[in-house]
OpenMM code with the backbone's topology and positions (N, CA, C; nanometers):
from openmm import Vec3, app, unit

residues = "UNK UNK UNK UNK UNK UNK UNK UNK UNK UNK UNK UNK UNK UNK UNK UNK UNK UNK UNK UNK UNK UNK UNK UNK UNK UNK UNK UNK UNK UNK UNK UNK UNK UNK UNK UNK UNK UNK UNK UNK UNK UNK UNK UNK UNK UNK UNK UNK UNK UNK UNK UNK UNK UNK UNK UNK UNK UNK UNK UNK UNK UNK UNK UNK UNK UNK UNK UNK UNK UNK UNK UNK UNK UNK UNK UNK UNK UNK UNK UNK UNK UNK UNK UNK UNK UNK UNK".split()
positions = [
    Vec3(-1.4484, -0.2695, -2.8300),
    Vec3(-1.3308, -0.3534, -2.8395),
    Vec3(-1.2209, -0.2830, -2.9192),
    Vec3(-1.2656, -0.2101, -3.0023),
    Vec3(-1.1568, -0.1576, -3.1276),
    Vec3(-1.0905, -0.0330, -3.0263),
    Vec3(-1.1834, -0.0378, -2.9268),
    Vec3(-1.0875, 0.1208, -2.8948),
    Vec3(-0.9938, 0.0932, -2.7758),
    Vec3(-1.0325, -0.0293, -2.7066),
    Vec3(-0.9533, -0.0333, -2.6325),
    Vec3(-0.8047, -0.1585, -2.6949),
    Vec3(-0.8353, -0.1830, -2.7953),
    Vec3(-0.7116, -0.2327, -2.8258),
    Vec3(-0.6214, -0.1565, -2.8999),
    Vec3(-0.6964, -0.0247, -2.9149),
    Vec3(-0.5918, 0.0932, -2.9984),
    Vec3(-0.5132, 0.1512, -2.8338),
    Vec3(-0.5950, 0.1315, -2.7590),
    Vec3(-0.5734, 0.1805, -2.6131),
    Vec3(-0.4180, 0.1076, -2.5786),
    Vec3(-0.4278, -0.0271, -2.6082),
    Vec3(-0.3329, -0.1268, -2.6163),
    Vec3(-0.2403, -0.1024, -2.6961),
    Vec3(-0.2501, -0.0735, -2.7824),
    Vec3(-0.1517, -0.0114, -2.8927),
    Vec3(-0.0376, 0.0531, -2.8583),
    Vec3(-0.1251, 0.1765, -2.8264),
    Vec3(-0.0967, 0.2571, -2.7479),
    Vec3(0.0185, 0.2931, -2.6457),
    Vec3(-0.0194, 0.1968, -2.5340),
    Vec3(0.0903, 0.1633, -2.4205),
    Vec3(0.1967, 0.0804, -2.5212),
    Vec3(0.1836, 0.0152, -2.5914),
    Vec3(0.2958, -0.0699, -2.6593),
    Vec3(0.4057, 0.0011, -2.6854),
    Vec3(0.3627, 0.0543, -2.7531),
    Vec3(0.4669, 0.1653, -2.8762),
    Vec3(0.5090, 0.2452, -2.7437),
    Vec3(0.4418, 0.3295, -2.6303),
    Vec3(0.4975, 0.4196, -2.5485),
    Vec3(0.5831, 0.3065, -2.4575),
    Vec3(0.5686, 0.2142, -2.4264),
    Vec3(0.6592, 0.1027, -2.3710),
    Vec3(0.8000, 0.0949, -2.4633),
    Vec3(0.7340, 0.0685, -2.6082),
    Vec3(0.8656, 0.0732, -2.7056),
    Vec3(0.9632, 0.1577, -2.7094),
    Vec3(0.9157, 0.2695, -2.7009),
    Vec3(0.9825, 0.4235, -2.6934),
    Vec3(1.0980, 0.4034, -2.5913),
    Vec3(1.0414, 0.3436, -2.4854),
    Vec3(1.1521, 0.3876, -2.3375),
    Vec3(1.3168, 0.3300, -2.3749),
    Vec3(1.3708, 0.3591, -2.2985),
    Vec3(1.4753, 0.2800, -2.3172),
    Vec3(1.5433, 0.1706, -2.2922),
    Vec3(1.6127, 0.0863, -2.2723),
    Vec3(1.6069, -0.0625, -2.2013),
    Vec3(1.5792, -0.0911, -2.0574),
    Vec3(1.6302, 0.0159, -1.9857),
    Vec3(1.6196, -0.0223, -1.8203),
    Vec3(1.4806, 0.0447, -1.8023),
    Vec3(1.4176, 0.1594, -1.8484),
    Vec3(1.2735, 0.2162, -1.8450),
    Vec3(1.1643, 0.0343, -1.8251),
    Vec3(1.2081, -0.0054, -2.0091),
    Vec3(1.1450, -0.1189, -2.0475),
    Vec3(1.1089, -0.2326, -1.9519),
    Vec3(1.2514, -0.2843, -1.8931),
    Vec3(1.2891, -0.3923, -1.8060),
    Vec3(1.2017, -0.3363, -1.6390),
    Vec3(1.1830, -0.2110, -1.6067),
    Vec3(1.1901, -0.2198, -1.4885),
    Vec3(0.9923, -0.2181, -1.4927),
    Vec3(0.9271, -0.1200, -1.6013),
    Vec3(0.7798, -0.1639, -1.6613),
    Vec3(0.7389, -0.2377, -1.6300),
    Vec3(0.8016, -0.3711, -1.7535),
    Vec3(0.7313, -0.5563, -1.7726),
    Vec3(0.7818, -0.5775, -1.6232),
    Vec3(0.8553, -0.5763, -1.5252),
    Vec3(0.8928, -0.6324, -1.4382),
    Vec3(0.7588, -0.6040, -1.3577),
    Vec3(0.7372, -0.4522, -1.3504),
    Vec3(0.6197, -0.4416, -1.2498),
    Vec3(0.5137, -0.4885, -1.2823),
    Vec3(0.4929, -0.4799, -1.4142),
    Vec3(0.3476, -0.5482, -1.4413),
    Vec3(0.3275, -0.7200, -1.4445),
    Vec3(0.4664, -0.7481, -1.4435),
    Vec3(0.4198, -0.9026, -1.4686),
    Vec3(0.4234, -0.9873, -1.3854),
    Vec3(0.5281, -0.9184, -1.2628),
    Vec3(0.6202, -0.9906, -1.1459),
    Vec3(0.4572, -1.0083, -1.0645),
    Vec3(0.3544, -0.9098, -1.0427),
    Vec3(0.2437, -0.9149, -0.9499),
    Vec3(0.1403, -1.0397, -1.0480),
    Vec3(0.1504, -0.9987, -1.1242),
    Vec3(0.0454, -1.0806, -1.2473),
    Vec3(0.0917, -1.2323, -1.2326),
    Vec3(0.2485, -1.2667, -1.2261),
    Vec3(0.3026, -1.4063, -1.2317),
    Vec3(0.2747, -1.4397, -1.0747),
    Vec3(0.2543, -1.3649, -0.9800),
    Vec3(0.2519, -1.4126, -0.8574),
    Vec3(0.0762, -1.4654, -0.7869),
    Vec3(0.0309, -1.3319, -0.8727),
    Vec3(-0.1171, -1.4036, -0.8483),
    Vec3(-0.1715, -1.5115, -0.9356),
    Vec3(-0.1275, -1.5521, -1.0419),
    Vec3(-0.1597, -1.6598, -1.1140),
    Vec3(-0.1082, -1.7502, -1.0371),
    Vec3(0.0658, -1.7600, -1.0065),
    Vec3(0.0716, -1.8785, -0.9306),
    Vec3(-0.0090, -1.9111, -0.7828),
    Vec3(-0.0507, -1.7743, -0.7207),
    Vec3(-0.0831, -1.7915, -0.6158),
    Vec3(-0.2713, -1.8839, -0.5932),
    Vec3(-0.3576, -1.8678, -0.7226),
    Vec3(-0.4394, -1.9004, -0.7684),
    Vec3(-0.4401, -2.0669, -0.8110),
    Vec3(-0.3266, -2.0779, -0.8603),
    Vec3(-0.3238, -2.2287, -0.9157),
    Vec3(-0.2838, -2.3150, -0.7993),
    Vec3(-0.1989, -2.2483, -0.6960),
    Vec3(-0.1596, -2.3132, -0.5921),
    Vec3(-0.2200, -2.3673, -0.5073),
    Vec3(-0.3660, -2.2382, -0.4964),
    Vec3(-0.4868, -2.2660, -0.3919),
    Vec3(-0.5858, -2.3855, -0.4731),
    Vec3(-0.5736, -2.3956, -0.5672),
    Vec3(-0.6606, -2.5147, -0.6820),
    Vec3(-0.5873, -2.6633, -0.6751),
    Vec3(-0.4123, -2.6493, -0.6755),
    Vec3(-0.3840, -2.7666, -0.6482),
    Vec3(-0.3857, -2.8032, -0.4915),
    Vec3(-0.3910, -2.7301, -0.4426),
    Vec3(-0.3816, -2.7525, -0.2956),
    Vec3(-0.5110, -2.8198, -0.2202),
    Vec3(-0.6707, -2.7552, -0.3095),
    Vec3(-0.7640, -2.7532, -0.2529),
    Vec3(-0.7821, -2.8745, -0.2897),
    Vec3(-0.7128, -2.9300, -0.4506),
    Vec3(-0.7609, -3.0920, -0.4639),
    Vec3(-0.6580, -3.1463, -0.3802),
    Vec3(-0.5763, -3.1622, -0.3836),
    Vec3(-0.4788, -3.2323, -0.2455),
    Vec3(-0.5276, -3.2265, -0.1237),
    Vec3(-0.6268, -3.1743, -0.0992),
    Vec3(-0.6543, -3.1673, 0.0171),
    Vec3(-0.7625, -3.1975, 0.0932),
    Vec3(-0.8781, -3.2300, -0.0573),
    Vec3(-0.9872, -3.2957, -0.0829),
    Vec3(-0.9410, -3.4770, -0.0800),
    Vec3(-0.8778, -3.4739, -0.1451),
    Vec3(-0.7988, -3.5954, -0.1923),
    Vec3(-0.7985, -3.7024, -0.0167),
    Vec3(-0.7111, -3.6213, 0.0566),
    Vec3(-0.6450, -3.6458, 0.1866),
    Vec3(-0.7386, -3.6504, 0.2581),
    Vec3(-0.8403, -3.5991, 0.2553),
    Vec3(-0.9080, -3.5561, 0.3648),
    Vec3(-0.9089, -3.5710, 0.5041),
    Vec3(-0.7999, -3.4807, 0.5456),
    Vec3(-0.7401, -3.4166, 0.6837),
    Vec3(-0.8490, -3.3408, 0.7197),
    Vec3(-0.8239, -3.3588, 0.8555),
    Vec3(-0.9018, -3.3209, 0.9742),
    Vec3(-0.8872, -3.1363, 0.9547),
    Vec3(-0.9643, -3.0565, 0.9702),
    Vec3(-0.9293, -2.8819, 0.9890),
    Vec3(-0.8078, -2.8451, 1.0457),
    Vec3(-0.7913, -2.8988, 1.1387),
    Vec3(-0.6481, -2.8644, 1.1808),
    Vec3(-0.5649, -2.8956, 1.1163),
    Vec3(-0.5109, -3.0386, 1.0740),
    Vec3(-0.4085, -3.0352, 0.9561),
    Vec3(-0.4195, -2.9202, 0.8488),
    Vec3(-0.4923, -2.8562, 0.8359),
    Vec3(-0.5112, -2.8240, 0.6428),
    Vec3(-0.4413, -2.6792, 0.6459),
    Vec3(-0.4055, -2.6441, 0.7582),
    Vec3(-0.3351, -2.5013, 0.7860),
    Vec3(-0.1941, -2.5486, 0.7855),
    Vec3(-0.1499, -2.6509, 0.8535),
    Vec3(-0.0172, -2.6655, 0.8696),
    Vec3(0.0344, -2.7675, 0.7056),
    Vec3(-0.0399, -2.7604, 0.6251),
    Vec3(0.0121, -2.8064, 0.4286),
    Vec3(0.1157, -2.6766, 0.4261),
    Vec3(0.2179, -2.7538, 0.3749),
    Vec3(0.3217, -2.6743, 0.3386),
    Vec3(0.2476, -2.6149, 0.1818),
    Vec3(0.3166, -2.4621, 0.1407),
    Vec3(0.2715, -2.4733, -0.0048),
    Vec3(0.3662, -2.5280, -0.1066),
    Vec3(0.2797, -2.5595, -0.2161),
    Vec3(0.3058, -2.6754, -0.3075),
    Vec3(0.4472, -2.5980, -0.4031),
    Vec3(0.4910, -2.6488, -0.4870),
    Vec3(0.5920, -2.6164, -0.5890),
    Vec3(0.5564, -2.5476, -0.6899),
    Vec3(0.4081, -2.4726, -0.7015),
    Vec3(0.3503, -2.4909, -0.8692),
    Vec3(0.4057, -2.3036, -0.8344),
    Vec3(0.3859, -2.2610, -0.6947),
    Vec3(0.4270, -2.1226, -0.6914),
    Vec3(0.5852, -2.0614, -0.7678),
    Vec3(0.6634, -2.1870, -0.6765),
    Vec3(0.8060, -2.1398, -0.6901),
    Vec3(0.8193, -2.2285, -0.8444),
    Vec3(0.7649, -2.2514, -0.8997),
    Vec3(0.7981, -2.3217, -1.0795),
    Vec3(0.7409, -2.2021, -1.1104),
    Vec3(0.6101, -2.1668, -1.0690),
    Vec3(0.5974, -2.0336, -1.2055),
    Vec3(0.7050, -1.9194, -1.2093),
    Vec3(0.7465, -1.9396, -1.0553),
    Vec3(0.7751, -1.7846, -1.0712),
    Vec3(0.9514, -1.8059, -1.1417),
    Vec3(0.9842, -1.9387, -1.1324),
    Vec3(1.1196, -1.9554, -1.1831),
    Vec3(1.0992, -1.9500, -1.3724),
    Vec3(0.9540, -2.0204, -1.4039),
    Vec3(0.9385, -1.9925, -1.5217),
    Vec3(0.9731, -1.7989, -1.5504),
    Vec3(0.8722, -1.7381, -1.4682),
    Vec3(0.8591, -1.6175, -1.5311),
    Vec3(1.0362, -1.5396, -1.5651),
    Vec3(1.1093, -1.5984, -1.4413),
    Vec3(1.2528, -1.5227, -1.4537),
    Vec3(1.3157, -1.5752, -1.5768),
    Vec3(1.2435, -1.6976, -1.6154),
    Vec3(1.3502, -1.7601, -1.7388),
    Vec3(1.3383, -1.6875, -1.8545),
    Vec3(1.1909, -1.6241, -1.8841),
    Vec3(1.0977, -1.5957, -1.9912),
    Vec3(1.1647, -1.4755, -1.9638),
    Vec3(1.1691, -1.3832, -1.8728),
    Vec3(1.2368, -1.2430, -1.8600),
    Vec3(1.3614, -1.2699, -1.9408),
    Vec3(1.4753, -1.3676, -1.8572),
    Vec3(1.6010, -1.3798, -1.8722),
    Vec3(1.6438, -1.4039, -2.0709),
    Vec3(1.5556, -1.4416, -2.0940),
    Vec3(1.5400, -1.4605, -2.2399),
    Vec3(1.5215, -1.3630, -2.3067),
    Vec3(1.4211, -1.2538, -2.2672),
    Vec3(1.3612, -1.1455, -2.3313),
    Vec3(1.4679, -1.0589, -2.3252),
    Vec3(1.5671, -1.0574, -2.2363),
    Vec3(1.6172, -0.9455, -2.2208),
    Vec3(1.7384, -0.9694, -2.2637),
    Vec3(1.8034, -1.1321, -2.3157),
    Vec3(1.9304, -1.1588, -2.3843),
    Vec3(1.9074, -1.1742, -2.4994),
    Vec3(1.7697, -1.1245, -2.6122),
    Vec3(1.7188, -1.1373, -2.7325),
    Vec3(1.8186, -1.0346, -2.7878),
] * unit.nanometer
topology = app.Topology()
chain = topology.addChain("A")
for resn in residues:
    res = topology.addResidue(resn, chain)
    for name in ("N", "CA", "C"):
        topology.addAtom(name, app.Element.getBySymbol(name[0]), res)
């Protein structure tokens, strides 16, 4: 554990180093995929109880639009950026 959080360290400080657009374009890649599969995960969880809930026939369960929890995270994540980067 100790070594991989020096490991962590590590990338921090070399993250720190860069310069603002280096920084910004980094967290963007690492987080933009990370915020998309989390939402994409929670979506399939609210969806699967909505859908349990309903209980539609197989054919309906393809044509469920997807839910809002995708497009809220990912508006969260731009806010949390938009913040970080007017600090």
């Amino acid at each position: 554990m100790e070594q991989a959080l020096r490991w962590w360290d590590g990338v921090e400080l070399w993250v720190a180093g860069q310069g603002f657009v280096p920084q910004v374009v980094l967290i963007l890649a690492a987080a933009v995929p990370l915020a998309w599969f989390a939402a994409g995960a929670l979506d399939r969880v609210v969806s699967h109880g909505q859908i349990r809930d309903q209980k539609l026939p197989v054919s309906g369960r393809a044509a469920l639009p997807k839910s809002w929890v995708t497009w809220s995270l990912l508006l969260l994540l731009g806010l949390v950026l938009l913040g970080w980067m007017t600090r």
